[in-house]
N, C-alpha and C positions, 0 to 999 in steps of 0.2 A: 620780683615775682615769687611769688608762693605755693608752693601746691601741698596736696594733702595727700602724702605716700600713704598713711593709714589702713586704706581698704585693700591696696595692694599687698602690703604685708599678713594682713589676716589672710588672704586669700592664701598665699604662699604657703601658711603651714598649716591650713586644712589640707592642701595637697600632698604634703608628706604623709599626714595624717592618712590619707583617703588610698595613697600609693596601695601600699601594703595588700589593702582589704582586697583592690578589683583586682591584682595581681594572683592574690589566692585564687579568689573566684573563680577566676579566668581558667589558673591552672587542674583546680576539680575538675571544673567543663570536659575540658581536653583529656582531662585524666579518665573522666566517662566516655567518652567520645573513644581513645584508646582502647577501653576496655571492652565495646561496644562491637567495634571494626574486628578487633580479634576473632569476637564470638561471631559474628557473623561470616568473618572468613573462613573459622574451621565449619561451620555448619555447610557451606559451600562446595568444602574440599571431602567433608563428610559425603555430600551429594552424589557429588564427581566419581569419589571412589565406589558408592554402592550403585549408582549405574552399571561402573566398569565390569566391577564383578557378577553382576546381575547377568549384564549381556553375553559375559564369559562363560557363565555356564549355561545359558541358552543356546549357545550353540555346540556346547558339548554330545555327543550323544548320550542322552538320558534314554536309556533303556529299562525296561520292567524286567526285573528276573526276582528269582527269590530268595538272592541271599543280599541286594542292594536297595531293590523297589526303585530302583529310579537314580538315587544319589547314593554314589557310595558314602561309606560315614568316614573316609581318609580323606573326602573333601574338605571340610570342616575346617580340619588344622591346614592343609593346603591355602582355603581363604584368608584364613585368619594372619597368615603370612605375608600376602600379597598386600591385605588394608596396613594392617603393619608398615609395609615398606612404603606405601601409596599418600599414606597418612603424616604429617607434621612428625617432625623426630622427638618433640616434646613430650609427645604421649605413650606412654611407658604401657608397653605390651598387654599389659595383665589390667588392664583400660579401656580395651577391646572386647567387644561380642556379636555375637548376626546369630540370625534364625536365617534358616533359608527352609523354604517349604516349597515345593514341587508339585504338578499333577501330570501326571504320563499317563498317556493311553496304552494299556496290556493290548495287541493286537491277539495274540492265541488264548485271552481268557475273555476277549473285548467287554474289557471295562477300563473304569478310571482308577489309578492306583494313586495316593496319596503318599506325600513323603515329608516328614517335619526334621529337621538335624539343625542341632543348639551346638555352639562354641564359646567358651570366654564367660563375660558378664552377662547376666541376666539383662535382657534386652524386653523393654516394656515401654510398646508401641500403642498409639492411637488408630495407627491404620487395621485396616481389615484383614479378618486371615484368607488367603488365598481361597479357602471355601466361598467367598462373596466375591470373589473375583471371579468366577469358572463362566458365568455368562460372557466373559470377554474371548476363550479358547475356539478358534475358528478351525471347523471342518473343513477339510482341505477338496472338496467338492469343484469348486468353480477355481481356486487358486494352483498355476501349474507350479508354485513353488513347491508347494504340498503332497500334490501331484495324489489326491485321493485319500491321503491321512488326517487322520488331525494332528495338529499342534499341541504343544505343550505348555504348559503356563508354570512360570518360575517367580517367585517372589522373594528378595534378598533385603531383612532389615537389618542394619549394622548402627550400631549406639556406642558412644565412647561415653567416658569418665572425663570432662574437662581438665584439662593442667591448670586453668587460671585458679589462685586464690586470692580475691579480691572480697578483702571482708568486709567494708563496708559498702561494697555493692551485692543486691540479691541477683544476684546471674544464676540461670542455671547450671546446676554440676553437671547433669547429663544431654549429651543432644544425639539422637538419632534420625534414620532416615530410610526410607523403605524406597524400595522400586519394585513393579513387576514386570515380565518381558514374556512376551508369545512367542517359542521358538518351533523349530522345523521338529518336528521326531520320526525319527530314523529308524523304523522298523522295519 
């Protein structure tokens, strides 16, 4: 009996051959896929934290006077503290920035008083500035939470610097994330 091992052996060292290539492949994938997961988990964690802080100082009392308008400006570095701690230990302080803009109602000049306060990085957003939001600020009319006031409307964008350096992927360097919140005002 005879047989013809032949095709067998060819076959064999195409597959040493071929190991190598889908092996790499493989590990690129994964290596994008890694890279992928990260950016989407800080953008997440981004999310989570500029919520927090959003809803934080809606419930502060934002009062109109005339040496604060609404926010005082020792908020600022006070936030930027909190994303700091709230945020991945990776990203190095000076990596951080928010805008937080404000609209409080002056009850003894009744109008609306406007308030813009910048921290950190320059933060350049797609969302709208709270000026195109003010159709959302509910007259406290029919709600007893309000109890005859209006509301306040706060809006908190906070933008990091990524840590990842992943040269030959185009990720983006910066991700940010805006929230606005309607809070009680307390006048």
């Amino acid at each position: 009996m005879t047989t013809n091992n032949a095709p067998l052996k060819k076959q064999a060292g195409s597959a040493v051959i071929e190991f190598p290539f889908v092996v790499f492949a493989l590990m690129v994938v994964l290596w994008g896929l890694v890279a992928a997961y990260r950016l989407f988990n800080l953008q997440t964690q981004l999310d989570n934290v500029t919520y927090n802080l959003v809803n934080a100082v809606s419930l502060t009392q934002l009062k109109p006077d005339q040496a604060s308008n609404g926010l005082p400006n020792s908020l600022k570095n006070q936030l930027l503290v909190l994303a700091e701690r709230y945020l991945p230990h990776n990203i190095d302080p000076g990596n951080i920035g928010l805008s937080l803009e404000s609209r409080v109602f002056n009850t003894a000049a009744s109008n609306w008083e406007y308030k813009h306060i910048h921290a950190g990085i320059n933060c350049q957003s797609d969302t709208p500035p709270i000026e195109k939001l003010k159709a959302l600020i509910v007259e406290g009319s029919g709600d007893p939470a309000l109890d005859g006031r209006p509301s306040t409307l706060v809006q908190l964008t906070l933008c990091v610097n990524t840590p990842f350096d992943y040269k030959r992927l185009d990720l983006p360097k910066t991700l940010s994330s805006s929230s606005a919140v309607i809070g009680k005002h307390y006048g």
